[in-house]
Wavefront OBJ file of the C-alpha trace (Angstrom):
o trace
v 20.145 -12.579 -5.032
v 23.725 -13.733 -4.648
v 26.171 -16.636 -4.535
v 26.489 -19.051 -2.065
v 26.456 -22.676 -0.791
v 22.951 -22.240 0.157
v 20.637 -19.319 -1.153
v 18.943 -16.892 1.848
v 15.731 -16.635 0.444
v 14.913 -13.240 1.127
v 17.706 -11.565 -0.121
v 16.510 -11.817 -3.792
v 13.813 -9.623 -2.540
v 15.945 -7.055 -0.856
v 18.032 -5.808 -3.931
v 16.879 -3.577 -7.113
v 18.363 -6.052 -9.945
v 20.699 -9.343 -9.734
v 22.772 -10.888 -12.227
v 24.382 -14.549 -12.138
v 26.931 -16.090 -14.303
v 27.926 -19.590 -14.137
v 28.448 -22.407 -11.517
v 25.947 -23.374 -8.894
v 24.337 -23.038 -5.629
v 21.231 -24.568 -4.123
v 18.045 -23.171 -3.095
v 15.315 -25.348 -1.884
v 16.946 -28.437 -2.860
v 17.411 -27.120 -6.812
v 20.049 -25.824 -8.648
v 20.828 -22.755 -10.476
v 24.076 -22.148 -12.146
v 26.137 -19.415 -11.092
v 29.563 -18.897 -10.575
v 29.044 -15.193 -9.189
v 25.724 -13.335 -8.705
v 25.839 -9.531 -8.539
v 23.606 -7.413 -6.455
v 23.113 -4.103 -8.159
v 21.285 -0.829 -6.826
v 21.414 2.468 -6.452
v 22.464 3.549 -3.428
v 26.540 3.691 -3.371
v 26.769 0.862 -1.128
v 24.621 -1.791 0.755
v 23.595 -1.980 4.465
v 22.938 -4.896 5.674
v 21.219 -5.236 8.729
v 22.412 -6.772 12.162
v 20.952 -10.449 11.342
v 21.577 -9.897 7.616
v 25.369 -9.360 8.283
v 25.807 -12.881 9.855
v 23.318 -14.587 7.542
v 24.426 -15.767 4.544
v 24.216 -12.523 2.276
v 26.847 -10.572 4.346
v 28.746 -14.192 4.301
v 28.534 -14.400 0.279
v 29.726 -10.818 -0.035
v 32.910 -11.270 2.593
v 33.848 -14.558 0.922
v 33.295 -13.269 -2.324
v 30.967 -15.104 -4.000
v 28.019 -11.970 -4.256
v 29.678 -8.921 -5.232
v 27.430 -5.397 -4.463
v 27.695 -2.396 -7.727
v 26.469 0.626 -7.254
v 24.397 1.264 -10.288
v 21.943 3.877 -11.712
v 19.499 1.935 -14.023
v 18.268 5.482 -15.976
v 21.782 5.231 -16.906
v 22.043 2.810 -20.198
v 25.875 2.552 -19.964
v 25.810 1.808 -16.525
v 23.791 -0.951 -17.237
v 25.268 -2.475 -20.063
v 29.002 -2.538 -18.307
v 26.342 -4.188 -15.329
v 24.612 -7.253 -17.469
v 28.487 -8.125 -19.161
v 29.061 -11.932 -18.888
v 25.244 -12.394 -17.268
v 23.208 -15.511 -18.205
v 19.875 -14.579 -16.146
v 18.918 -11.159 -14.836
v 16.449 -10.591 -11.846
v 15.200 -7.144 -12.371
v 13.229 -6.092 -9.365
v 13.591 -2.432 -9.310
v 11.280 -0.046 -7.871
v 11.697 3.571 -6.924
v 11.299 4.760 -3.481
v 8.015 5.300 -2.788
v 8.582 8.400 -1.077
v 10.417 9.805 -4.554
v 7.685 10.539 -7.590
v 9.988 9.150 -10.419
v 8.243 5.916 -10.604
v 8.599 6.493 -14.828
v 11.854 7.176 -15.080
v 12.396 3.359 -12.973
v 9.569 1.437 -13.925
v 9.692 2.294 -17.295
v 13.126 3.799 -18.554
v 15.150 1.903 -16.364
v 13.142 -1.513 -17.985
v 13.330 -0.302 -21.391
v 17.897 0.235 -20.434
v 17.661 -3.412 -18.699
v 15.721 -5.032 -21.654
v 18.276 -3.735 -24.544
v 21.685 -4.595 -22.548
v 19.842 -8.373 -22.289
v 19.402 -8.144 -25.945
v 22.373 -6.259 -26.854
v 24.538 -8.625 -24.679
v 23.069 -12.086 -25.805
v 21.764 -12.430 -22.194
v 19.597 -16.047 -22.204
v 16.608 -15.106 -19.310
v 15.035 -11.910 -17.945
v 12.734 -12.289 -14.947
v 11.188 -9.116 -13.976
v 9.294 -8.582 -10.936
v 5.928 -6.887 -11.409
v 2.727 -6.463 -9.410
v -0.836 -7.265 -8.983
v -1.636 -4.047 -9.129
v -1.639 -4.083 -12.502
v -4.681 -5.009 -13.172
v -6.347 -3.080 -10.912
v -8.783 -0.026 -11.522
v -8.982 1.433 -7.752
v -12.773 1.024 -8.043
v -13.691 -2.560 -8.445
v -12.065 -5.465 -6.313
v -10.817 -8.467 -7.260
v -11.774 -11.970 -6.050
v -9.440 -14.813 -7.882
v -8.776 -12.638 -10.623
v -6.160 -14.977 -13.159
v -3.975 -13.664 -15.799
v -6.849 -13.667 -18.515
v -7.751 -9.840 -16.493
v -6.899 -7.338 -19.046
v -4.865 -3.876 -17.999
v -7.376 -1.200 -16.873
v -8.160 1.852 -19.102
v -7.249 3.985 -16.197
v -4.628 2.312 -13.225
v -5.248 3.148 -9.309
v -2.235 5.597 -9.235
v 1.069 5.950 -11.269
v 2.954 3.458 -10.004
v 0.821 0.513 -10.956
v 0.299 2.355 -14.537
v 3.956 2.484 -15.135
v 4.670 -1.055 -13.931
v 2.296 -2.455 -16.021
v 4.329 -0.648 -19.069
v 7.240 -1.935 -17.852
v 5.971 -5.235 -17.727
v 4.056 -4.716 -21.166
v 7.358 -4.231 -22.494
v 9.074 -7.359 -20.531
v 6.568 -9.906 -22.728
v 6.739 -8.213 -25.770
v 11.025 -8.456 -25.231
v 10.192 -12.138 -25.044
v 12.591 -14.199 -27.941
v 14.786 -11.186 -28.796
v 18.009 -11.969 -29.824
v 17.275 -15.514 -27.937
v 16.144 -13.853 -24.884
v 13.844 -15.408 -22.712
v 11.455 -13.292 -20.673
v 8.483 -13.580 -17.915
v 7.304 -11.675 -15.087
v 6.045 -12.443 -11.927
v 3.320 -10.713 -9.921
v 3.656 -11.165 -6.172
v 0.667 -10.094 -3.820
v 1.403 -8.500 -1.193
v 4.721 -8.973 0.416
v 5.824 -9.515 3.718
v 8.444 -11.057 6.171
v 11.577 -10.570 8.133
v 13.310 -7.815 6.536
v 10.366 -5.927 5.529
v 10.822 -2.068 5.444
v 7.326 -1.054 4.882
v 4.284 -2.733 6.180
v 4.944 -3.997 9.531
v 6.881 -0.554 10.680
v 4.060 1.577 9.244
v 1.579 -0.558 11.347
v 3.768 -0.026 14.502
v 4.325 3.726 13.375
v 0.484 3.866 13.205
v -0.012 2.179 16.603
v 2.706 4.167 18.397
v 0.747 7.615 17.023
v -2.626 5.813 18.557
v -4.117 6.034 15.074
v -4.354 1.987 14.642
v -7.570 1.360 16.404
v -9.393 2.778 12.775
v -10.518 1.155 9.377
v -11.486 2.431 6.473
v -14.555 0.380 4.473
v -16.404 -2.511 6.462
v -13.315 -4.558 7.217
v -14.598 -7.569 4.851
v -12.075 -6.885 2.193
v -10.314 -10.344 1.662
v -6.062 -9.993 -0.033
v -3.784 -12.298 -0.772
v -0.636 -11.964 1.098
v 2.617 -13.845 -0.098
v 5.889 -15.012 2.180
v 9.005 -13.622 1.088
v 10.762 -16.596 0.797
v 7.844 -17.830 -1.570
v 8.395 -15.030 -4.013
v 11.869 -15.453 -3.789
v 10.872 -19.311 -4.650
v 8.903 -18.338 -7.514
v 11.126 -16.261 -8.756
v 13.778 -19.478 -8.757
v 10.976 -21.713 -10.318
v 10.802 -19.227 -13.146
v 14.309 -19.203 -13.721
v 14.199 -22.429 -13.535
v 11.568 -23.271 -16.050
v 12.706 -20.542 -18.844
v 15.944 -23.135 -18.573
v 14.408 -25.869 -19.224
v 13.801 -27.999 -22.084
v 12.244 -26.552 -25.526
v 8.730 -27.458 -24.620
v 8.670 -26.257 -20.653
v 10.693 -23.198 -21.653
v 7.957 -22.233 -24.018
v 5.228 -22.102 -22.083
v 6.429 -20.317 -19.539
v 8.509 -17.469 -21.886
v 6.262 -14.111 -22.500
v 3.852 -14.578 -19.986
v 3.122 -13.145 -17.117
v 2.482 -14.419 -13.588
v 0.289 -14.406 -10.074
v 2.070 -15.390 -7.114
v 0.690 -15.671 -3.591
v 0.426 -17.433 -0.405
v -2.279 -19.367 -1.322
v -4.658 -18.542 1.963
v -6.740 -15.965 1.173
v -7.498 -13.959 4.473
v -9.375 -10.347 5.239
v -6.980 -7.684 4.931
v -8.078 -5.836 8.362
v -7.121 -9.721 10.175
v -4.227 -9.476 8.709
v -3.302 -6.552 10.502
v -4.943 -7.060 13.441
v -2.433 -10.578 13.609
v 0.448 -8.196 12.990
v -0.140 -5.720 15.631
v -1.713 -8.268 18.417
v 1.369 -10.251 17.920
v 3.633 -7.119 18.752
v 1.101 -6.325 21.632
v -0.961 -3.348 20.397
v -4.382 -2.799 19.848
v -6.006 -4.189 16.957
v -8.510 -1.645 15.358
v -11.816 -1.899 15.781
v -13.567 1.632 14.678
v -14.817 1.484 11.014
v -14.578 4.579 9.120
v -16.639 4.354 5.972
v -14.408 5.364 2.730
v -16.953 7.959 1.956
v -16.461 9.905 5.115
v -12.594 9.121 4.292
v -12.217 9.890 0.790
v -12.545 13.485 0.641
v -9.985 14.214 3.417
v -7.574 11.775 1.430
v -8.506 14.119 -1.796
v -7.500 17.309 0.132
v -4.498 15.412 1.198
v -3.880 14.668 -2.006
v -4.436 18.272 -3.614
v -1.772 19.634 -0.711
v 0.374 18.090 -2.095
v 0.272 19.104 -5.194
v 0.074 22.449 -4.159
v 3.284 22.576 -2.005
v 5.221 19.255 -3.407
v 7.606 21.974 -5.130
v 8.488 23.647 -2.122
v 9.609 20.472 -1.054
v 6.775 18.770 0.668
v 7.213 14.532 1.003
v 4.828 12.297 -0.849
v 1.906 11.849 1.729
v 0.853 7.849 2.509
v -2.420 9.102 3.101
v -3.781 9.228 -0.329
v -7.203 8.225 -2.278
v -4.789 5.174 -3.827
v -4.479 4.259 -0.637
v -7.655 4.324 1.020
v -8.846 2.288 -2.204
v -6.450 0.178 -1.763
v -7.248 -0.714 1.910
v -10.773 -0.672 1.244
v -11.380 -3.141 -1.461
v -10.644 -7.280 -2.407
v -7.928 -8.612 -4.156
v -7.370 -11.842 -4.452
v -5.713 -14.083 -7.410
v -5.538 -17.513 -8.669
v -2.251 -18.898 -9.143
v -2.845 -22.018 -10.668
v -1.203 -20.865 -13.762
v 2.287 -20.317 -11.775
v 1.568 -23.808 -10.387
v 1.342 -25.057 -14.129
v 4.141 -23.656 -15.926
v 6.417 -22.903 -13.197
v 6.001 -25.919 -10.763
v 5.310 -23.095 -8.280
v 3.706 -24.005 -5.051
v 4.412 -21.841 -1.781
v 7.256 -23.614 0.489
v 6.288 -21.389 3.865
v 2.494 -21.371 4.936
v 1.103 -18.504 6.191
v 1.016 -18.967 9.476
v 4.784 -19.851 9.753
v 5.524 -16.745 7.742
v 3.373 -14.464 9.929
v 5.071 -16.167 13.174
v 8.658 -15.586 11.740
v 7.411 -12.346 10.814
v 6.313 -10.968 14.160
v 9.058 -12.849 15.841
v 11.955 -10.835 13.471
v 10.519 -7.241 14.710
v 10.561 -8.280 18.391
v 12.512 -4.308 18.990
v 9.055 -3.022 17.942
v 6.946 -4.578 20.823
v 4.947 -2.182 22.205
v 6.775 -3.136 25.632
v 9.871 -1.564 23.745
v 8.097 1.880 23.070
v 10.615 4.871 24.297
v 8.172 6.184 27.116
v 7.646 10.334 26.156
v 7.040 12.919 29.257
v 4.961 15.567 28.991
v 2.779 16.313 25.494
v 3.424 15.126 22.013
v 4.643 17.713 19.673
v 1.432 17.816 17.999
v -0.476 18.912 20.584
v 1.900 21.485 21.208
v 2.170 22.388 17.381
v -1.970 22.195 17.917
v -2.111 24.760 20.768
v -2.341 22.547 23.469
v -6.224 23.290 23.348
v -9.663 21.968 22.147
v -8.957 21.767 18.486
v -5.704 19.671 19.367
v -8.134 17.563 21.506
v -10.978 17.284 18.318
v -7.834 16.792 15.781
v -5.892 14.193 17.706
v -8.906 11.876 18.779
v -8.997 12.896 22.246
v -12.367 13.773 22.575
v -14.060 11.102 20.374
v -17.253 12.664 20.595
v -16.355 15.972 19.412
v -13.866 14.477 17.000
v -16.928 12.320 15.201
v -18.958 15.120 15.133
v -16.716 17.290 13.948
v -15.889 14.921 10.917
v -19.715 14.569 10.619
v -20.369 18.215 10.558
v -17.111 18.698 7.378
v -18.714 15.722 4.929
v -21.934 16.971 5.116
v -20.471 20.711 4.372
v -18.592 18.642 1.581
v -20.888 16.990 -0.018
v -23.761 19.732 0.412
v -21.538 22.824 -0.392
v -18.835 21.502 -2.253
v -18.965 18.577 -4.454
v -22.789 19.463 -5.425
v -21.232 21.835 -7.899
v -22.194 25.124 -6.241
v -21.001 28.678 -6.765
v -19.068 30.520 -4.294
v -21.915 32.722 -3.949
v -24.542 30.142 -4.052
v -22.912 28.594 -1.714
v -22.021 30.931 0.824
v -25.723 32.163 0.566
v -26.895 28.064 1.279
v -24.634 28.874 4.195
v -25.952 31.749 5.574
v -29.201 30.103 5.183
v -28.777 27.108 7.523
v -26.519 29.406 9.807
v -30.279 31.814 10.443
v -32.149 29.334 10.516
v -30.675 27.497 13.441
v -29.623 31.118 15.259
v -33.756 31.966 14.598
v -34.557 28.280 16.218
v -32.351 29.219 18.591
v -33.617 32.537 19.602
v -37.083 31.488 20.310
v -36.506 28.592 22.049
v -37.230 28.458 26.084
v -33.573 29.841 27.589
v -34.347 26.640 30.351
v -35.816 23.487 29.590
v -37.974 22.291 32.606
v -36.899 18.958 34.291
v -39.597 16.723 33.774
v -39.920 13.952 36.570
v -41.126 10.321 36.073
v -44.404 11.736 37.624
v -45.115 14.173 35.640
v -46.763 12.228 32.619
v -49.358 14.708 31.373
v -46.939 17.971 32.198
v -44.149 16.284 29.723
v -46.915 15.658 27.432
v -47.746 19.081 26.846
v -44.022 20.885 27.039
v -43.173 18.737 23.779
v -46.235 19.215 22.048
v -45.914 23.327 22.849
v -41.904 22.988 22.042
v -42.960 20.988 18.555
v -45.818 23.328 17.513
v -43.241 26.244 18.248
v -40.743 24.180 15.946
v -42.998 23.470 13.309
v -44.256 27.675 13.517
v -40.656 28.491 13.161
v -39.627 26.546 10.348
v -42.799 27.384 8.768
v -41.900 31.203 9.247
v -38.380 30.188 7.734
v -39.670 28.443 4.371
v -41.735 31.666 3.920
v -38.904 34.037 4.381
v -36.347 32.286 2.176
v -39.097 31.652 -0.549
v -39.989 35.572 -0.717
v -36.362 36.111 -0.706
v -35.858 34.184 -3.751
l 1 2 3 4 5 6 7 8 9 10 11 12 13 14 15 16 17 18 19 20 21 22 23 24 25 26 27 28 29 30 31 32 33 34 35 36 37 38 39 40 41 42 43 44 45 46 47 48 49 50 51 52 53 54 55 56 57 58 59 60 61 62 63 64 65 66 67 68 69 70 71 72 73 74 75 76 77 78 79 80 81 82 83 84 85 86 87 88 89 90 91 92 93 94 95 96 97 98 99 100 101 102 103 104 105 106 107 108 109 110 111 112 113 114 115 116 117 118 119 120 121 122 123 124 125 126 127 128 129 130 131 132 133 134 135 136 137 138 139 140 141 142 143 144 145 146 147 148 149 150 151 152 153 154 155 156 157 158 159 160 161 162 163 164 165 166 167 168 169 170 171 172 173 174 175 176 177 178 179 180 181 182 183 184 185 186 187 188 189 190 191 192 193 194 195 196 197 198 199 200 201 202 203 204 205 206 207 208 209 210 211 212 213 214 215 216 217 218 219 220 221 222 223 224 225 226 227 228 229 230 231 232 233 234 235 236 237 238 239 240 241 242 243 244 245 246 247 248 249 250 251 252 253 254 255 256 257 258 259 260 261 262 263 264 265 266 267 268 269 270 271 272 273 274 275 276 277 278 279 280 281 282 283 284 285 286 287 288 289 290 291 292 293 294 295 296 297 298 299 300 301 302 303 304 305 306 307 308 309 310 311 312 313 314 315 316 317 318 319 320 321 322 323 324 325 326 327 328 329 330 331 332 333 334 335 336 337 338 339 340 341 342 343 344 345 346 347 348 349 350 351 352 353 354 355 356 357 358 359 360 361 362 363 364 365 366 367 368 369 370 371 372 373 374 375 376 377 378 379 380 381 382 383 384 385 386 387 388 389 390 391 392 393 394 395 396 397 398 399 400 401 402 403 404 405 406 407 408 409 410 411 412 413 414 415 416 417 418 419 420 421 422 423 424 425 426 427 428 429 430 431 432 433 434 435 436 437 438 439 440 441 442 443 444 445 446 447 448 449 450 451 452 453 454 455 456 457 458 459 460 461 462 463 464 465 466 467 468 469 470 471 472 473 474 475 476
């Protein structure tokens, strides 16, 4: 967030934690007081991008008016010498996802932000939460309000630590005169977005975007970054407000969407049609995908102290792309005046339209083999592994679940289950042996001669694996 005759939107979104003092500047036609708004995070300085630079962030901060500080929010002095002078904080921090120290942010770094407010007389904390705190992994949610209580167990650690954070945000609520609420956006997209449209077109570009995981009916609600900027402003706004408005909204918590429910998978499939690649269209059902996530999962656990990145393909995230969540924000509407200002088919528009350098038209054009099929061997596996062959590749995934869920998650011994193995492994290699080496071709004509090769080839079947279920039940 930052000073200026008119407020960008989108920039309160883009920074870890704002503070204003006094004056004024307009946004949407209201005004909030503020004669200087700092932009704190912790990176040692800020980089704008192209369009951001000659917007009116990178205006603000040349003139003067929106100041950046570097600052480390695990750091309690850092952030006390931050909040001096503030009347309202915005703290949206979040760690980088690809960094595990979601605690240390979402929880420490709340608990340092909370006591300079308090410490420091500051008037109003907004804090920027998520929906995802509320959510178990396992069961969606279709208009959920804020009546939904936290889960006993969260979908990973991120959303579990928010919700502390938050937790401690309400509870914060009229100390030392301090006015607190949090908001809960769904969602988040738009121009400027760092994470969900350049994952899609990372995904498309590696020709793994034609999938989805679960049935594609999972319905989300999706929210325009200049409307959670906007609700953010509305809840400034309304903890500012006269005794009675400033009440009801203080200590509570908020939903905040779009408004227009739509199915996840469309969503997508908008996003990447729009920027001219191929929307997917092969479902992959989350059990077949769930236990490769798990082993994903359990690599990195194994090898994350040898330096290995947190993976994006994770059992969070399959559950996340596989089931509903939708909210009700009628209660935002109530106490906030909050009502989105950019519908979502404007904000999708002005979405694909900002990441026109990621048309697939734009794709760098690569000679010769990708370096995973090199890294592969260049041979059949690479083929099966990379998609190539679909047939093999489905079969192949077909063939592991049913070795997982026969073998491995039935509970089995190594020994039991290497000798359940070797089992199957004769049996088929005994089929195979007494089969005919060539099958006759068996011509339209030849009615009563078909007839009796698959009743001779199904007695022999039905001998063998008789033969079999003797063997193995001597053998036991």
């Amino acid at each position: 967030m930052f000073y200026s005759q008119t407020l960008e939107p989108k920039s309160i979104i883009s920074s870890f934690f704002a503070i204003a003092t006094s004056a004024s500047f307009r946004f949407d036609n209201r005004f909030i007081t503020a004669d200087l708004v700092n932009v704190f995070n912790a990176k040692p300085s800020i980089k704008l991008d192209p369009a951001e630079e000659k917007g009116i962030l990178g205006e603000a901060i040349q003139s003067g008016h929106a100041q950046y500080v570097s600052v480390d929010l695990r750091d309690k002095s850092q952030v006390l010498e931050a909040c001096q002078g503030a009347e309202v904080v915005f703290h949206m921090a979040a760690p980088d996802s690809s960094i595990n120290n979601h605690h240390s942010v979402n929880v420490k770094g709340t608990k340092n932000v909370i006591g300079a407010c308090v410490d420091l007389k500051v008037k109003r904390l907004i804090y920027t939460s998520s929906p995802s705190v509320v959510f178990d992994g396992v069961h969606g949610i279709i208009n959920g309000d804020e009546s939904l209580p936290y889960p006993a167990k969260h979908n990973d650690t991120y959303s579990a630590t928010k919700a502390e954070g938050e937790a401690l945000v309400i509870k914060s609520n009229g100390s030392n005169g301090l006015l607190t609420c949090c908001i809960r956006p769904s969602s988040i997209f738009g121009p400027g977005d760092k994470l969900l449209v350049p994952s899609l077109v990372s995904a498309a570009r590696a020709g793994k975007s034609k999938f989805l995981s679960g049935n594609g009916k999972n319905m989300y609600d999706f929210t325009f970054v200049e409307n959670v900027a906007h609700a953010h402003i509305c809840a400034e706004r309304a903890l500012a407000s006269e005794a009675t408005v400033a009440e009801r909204a203080a200590g509570e918590a908020y939903f905040v969407t779009n408004m227009e429910p739509i199915k996840f998978w469309e969503l997508v499939s908008l996003v990447l049609e729009g920027l001219g690649y191929e929307r997917p269209r092969i479902k992959i059902p989350v059990f077949v995908i769930m236990p490769i996530a798990r082993l994903v999962e359990w690599t990195y656990k194994l090898l994350a102290p040898y330096g290995m990145k947190v993976p994006q393909f994770t059992p969070s995230r399959v559950r996340l792309l596989s089931c509903s969540r939708t909210f009700n924000c009628s209660k935002a509407n109530d106490r906030l005046g909050y009502t989105p200002i950019v519908p979502f088919q404007d904000g999708l528009r002005r979405t694909i339209e900002s990441y026109s350098h990621l048309r697939a038209e734009c794709q760098p054009k690569k000679d010769g083999p990708s370096k995973a099929f090199k890294y592969l061997g260049r041979g059949r596996v690479a083929d099966i592994l990379l998609w190539r062959n679909k047939k093999e590749t489905l079969t192949t995934v077909f063939i592991l679940v049913s070795i997982y869920f026969n073998f491995i998650a039935s509970g089995y011994t190594i020994i039991s289950m290497v000798s359940k193995l070797l089992l199957v492994a004769f049996v088929f290699l005994f089929i195979h042996s007494i089969l005919p080496k060539k099958i006759p071709i068996i011509h339209e004509g030849h009615r009563s001669a078909k007839r009796v090769f698959f009743t001779q080839t199904l007695a022999l079947l039905q001998t063998s694996l008789r033969n079999c279920f003797v063997w193995w039940v001597n053998s036991i």
